[in-house]
N, CA and C atoms as an extended XYZ file, in Angstrom:
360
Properties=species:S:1:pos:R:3:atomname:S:1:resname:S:1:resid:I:1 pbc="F F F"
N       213.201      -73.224      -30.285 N   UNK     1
C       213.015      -72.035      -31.086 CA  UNK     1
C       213.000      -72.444      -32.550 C   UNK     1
N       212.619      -72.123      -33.152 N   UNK     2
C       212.028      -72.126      -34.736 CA  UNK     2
C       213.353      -71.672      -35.726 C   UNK     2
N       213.836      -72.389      -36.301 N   UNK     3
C       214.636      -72.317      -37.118 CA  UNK     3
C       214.519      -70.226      -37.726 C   UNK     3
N       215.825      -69.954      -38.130 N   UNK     4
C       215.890      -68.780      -38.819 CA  UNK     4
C       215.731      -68.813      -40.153 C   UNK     4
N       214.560      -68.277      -40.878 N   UNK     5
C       214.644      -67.831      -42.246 CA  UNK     5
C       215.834      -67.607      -43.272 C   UNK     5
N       216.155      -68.313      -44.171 N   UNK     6
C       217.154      -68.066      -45.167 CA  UNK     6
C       217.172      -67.038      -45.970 C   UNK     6
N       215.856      -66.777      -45.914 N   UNK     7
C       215.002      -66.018      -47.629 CA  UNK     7
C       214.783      -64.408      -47.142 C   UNK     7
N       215.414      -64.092      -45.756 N   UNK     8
C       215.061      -62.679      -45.327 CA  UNK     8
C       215.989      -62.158      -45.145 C   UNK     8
N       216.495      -60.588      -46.386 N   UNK     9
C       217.305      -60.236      -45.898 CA  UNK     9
C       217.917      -59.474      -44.378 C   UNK     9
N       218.148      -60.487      -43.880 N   UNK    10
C       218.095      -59.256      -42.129 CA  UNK    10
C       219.385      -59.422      -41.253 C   UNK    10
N       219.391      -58.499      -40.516 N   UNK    11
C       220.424      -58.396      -39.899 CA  UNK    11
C       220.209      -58.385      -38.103 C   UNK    11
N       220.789      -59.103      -37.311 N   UNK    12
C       220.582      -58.510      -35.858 CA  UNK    12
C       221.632      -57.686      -35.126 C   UNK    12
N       221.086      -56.268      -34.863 N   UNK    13
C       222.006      -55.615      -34.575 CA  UNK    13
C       222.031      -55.453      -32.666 C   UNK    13
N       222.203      -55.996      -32.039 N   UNK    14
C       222.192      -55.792      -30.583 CA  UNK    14
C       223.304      -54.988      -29.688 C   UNK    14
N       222.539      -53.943      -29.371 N   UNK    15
C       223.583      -52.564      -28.743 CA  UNK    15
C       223.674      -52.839      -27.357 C   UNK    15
N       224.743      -53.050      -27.100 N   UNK    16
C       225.532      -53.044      -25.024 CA  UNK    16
C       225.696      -54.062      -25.007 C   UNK    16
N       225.743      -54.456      -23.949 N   UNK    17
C       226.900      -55.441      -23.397 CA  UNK    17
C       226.026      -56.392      -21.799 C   UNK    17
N       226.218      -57.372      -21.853 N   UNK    18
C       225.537      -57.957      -20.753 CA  UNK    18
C       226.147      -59.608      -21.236 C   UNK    18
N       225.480      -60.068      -19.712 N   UNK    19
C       226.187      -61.937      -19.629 CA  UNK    19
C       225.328      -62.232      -20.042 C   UNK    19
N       224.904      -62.051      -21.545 N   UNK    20
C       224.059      -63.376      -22.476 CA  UNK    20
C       225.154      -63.266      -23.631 C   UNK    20
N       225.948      -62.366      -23.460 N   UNK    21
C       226.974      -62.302      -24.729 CA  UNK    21
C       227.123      -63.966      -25.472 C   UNK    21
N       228.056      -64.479      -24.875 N   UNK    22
C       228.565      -65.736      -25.104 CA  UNK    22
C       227.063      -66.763      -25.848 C   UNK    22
N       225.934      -66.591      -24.999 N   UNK    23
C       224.941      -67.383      -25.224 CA  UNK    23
C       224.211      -67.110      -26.561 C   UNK    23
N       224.209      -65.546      -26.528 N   UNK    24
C       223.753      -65.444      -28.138 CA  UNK    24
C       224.809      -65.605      -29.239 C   UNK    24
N       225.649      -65.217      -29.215 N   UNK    25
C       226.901      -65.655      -30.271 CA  UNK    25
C       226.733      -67.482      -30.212 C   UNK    25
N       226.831      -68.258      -29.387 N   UNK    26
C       226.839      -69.752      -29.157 CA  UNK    26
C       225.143      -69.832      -30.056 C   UNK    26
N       224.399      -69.918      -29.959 N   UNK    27
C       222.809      -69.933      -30.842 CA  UNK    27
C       222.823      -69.284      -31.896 C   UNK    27
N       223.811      -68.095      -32.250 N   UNK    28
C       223.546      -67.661      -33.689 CA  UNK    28
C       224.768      -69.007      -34.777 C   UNK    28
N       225.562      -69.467      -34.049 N   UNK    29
C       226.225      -70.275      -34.897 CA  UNK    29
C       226.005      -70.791      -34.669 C   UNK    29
N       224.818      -71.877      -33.868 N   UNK    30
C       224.227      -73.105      -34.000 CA  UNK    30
C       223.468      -72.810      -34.897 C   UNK    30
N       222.430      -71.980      -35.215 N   UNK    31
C       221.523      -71.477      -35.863 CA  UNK    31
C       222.032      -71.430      -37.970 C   UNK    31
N       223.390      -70.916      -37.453 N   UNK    32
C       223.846      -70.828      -38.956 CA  UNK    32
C       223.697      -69.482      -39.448 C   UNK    32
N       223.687      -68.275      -38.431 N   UNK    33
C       223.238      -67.197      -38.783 CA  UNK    33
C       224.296      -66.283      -38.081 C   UNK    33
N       225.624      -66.546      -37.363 N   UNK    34
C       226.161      -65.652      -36.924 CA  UNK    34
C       226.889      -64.538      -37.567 C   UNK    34
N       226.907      -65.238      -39.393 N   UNK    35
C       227.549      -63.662      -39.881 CA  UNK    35
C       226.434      -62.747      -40.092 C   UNK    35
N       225.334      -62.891      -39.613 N   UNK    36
C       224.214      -62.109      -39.546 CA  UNK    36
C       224.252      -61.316      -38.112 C   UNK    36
N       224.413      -61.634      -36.869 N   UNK    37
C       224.223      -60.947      -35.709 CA  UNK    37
C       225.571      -60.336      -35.164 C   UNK    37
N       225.257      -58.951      -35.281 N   UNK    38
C       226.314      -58.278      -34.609 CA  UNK    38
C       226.308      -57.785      -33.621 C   UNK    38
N       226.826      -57.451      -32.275 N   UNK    39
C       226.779      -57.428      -30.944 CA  UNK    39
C       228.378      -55.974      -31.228 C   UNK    39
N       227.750      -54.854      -30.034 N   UNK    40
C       228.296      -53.892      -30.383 CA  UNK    40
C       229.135      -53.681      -29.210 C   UNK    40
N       228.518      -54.469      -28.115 N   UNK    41
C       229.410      -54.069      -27.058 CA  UNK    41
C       228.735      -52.709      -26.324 C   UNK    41
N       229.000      -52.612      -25.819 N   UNK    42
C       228.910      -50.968      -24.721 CA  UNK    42
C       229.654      -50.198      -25.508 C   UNK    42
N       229.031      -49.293      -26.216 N   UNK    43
C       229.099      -48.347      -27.238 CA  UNK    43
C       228.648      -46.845      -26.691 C   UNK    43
N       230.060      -45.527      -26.732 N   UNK    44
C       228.958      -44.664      -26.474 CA  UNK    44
C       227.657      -43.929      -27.615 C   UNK    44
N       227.445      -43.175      -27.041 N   UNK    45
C       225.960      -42.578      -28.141 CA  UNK    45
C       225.527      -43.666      -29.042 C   UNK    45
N       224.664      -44.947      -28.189 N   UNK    46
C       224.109      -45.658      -29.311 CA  UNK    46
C       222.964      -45.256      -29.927 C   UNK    46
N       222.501      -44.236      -29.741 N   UNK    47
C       221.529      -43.477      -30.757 CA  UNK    47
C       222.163      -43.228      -31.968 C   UNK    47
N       223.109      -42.805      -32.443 N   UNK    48
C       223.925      -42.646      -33.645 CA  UNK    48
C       223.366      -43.917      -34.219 C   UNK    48
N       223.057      -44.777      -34.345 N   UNK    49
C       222.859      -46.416      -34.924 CA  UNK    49
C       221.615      -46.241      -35.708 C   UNK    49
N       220.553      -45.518      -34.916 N   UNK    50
C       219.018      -45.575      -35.351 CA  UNK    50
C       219.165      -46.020      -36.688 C   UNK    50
N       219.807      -44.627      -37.559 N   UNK    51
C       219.731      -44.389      -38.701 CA  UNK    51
C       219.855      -45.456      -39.681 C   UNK    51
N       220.813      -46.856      -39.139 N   UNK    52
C       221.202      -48.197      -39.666 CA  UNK    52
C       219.969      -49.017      -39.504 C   UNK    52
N       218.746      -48.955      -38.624 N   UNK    53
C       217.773      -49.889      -38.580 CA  UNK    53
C       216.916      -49.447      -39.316 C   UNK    53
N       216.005      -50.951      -39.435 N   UNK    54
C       214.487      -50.614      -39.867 CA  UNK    54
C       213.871      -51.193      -39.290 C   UNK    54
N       213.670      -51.808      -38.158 N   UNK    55
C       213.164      -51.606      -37.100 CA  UNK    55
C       213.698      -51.850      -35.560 C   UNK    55
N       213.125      -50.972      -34.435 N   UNK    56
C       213.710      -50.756      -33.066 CA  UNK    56
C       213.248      -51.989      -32.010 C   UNK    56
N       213.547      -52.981      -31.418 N   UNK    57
C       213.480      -53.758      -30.890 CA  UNK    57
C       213.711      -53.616      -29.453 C   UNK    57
N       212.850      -53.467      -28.538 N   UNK    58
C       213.405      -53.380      -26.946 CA  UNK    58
C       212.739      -54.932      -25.953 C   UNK    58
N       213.786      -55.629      -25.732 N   UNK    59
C       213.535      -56.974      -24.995 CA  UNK    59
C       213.725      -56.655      -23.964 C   UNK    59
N       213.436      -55.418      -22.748 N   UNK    60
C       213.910      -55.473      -21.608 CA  UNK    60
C       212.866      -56.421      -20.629 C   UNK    60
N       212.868      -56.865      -19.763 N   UNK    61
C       212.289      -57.364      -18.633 CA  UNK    61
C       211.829      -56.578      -17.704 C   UNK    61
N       212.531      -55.685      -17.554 N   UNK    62
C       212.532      -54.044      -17.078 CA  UNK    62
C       212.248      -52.886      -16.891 C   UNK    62
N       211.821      -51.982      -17.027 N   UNK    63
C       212.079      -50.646      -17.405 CA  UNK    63
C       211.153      -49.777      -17.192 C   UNK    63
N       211.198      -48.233      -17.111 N   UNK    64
C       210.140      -47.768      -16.681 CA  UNK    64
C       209.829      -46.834      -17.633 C   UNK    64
N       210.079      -45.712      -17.963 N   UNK    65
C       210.284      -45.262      -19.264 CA  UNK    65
C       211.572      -45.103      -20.191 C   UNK    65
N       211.854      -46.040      -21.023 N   UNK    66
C       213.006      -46.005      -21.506 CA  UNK    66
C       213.445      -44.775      -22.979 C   UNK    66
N       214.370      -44.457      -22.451 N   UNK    67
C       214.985      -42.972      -23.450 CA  UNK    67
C       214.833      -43.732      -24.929 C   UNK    67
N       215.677      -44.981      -24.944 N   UNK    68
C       215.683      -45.468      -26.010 CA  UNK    68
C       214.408      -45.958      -27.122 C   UNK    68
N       213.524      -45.981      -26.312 N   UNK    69
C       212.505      -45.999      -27.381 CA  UNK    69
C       211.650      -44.526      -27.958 C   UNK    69
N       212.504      -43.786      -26.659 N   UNK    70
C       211.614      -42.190      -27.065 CA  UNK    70
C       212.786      -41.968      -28.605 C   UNK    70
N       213.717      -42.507      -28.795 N   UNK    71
C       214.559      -41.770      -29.791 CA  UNK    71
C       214.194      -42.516      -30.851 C   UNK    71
N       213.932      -44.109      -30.815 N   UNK    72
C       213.432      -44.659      -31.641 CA  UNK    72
C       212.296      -44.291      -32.352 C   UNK    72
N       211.224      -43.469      -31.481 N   UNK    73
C       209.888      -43.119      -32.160 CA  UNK    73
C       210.769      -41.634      -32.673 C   UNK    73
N       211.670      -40.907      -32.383 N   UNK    74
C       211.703      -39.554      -32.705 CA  UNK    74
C       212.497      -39.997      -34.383 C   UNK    74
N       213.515      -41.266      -34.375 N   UNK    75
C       213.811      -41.637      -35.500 CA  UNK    75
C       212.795      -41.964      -36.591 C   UNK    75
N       211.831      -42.057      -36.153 N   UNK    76
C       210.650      -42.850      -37.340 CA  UNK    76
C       210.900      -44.323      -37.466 C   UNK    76
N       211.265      -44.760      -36.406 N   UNK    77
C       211.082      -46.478      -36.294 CA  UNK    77
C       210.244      -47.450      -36.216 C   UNK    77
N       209.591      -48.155      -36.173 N   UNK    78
C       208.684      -48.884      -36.040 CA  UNK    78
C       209.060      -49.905      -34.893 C   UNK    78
N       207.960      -50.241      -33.973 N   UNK    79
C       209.007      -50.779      -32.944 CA  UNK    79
C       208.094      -51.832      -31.978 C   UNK    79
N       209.275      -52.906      -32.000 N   UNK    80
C       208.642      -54.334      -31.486 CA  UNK    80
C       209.353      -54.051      -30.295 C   UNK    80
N       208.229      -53.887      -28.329 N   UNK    81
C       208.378      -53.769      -27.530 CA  UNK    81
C       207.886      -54.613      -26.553 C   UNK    81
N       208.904      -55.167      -25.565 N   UNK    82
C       207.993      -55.611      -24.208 CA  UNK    82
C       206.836      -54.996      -23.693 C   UNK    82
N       206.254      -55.263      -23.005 N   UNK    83
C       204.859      -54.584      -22.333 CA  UNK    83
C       205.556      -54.366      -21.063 C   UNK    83
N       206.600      -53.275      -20.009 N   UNK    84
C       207.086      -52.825      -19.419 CA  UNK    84
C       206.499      -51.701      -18.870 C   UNK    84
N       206.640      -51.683      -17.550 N   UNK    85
C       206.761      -49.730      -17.339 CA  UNK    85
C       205.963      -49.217      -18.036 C   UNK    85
N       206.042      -48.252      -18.351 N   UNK    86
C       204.957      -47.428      -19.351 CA  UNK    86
C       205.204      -47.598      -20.617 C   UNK    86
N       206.264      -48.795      -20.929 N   UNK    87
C       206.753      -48.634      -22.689 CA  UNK    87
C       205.199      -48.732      -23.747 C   UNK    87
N       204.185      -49.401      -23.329 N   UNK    88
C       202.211      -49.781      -24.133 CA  UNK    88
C       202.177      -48.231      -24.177 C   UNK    88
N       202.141      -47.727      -23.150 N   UNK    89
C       201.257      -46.307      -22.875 CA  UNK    89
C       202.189      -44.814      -23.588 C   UNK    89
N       203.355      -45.234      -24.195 N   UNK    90
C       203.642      -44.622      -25.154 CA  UNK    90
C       204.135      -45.017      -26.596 C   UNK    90
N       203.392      -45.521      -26.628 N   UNK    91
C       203.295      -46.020      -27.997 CA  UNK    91
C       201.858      -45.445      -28.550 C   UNK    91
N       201.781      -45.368      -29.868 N   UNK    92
C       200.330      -44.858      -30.375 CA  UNK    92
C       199.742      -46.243      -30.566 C   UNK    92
N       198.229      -46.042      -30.612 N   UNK    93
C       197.639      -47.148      -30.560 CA  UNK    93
C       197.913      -48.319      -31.571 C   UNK    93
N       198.141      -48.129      -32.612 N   UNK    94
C       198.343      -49.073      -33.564 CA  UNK    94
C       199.366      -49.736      -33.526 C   UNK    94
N       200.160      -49.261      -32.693 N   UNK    95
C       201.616      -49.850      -32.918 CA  UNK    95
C       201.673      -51.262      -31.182 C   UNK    95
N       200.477      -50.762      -30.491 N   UNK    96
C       200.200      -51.590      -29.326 CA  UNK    96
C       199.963      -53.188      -29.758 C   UNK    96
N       199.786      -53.900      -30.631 N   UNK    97
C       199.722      -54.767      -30.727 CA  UNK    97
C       201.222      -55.522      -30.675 C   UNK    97
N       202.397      -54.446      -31.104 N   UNK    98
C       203.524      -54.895      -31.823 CA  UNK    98
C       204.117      -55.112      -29.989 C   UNK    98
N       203.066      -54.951      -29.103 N   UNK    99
C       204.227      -54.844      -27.685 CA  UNK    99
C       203.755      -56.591      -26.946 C   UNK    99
N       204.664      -57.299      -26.411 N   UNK   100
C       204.514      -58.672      -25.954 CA  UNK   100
C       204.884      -58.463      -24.367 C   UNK   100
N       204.281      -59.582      -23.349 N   UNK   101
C       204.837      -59.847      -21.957 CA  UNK   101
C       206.110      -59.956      -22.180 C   UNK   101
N       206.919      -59.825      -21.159 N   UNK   102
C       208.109      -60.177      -21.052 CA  UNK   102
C       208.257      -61.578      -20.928 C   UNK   102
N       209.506      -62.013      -21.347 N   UNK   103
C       209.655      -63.535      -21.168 CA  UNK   103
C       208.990      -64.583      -21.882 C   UNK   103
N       208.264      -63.579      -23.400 N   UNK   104
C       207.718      -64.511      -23.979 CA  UNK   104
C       208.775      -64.678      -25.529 C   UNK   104
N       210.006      -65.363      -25.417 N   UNK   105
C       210.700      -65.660      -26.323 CA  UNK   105
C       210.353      -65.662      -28.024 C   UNK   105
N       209.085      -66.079      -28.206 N   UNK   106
C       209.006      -66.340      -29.495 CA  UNK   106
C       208.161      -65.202      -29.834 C   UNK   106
N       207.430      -64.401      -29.146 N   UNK   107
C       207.036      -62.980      -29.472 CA  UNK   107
C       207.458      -62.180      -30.327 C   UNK   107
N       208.320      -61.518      -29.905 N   UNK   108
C       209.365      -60.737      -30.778 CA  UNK   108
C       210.196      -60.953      -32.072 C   UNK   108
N       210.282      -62.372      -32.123 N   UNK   109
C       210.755      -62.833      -33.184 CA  UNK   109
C       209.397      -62.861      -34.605 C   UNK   109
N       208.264      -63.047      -34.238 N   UNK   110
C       206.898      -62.710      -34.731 CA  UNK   110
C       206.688      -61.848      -35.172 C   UNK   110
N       206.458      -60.985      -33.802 N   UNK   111
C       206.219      -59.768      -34.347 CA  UNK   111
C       207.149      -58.557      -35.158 C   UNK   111
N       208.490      -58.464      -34.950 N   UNK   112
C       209.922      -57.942      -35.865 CA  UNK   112
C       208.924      -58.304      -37.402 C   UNK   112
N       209.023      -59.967      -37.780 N   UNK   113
C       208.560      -59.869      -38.798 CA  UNK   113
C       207.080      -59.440      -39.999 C   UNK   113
N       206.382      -59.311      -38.774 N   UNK   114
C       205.225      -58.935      -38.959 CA  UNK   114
C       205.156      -57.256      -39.438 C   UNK   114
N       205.889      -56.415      -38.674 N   UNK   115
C       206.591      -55.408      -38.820 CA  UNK   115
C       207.464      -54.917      -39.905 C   UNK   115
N       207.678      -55.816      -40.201 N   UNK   116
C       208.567      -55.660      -41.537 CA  UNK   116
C       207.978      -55.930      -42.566 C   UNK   116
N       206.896      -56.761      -42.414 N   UNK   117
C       206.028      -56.803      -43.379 CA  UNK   117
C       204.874      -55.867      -43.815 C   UNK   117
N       204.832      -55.309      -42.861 N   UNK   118
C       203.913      -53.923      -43.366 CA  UNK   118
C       204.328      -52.987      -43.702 C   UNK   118
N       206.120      -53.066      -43.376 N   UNK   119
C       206.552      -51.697      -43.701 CA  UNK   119
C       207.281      -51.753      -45.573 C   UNK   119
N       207.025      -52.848      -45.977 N   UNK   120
C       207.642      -53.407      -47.288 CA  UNK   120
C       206.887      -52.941      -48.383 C   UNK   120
């Protein structure tokens, strides 16, 4: 994986809880970036959060229509998505480019910034 940017102010905010815990905390301080990534744990109402991003990120492998990106678009988010379930087919067209296969690691990390760059 490609080294993390110094020069961007950003933050990773990752909501719930699952067994990659350990693995991403272990890569953000190899990385040199762990006072940057915060991990929230299984949180209730993680919609309350929206309001803290600038942009909505969904890495599932999974899913069929997920709530969480319907709140993300109702927040005014901009949003880097797997190609899942129906997550392409609700998205508006322009924003379809910002969606990747699953399992393609360096995708999302791309496109987040690409995303952020248009929204600047």
């Amino acid at each position: 994986m490609p080294p993390c940017p110094r020069d961007i102010d950003a933050r990773l905010l990752i909501v719930g809880e699952g067994p990659e815990r350990e693995l991403i905390l272990a890569c953000a301080r190899d990385r040199g970036v762990a006072e940057r990534v915060i991990l929230t744990g299984a949180i209730d109402q993680p919609e309350r959060l929206l309001g803290r991003m600038d942009v909505f990120a969904l890495s599932s492998d999974t899913e069929q229509m997920p709530y969480s990106v319907l709140e993300a678009m109702a927040a005014g988010l901009p949003l880097v998505t797997t190609d899942v379930g129906d997550v392409k087919r609700m998205l508006a067209e322009d924003n379809a480019p910002l969606s990747y296969r699953p399992r393609r690691r360096r995708a999302s990390p791309r496109r987040c910034s690409a995303c952020c760059a248009t929204q600047a």
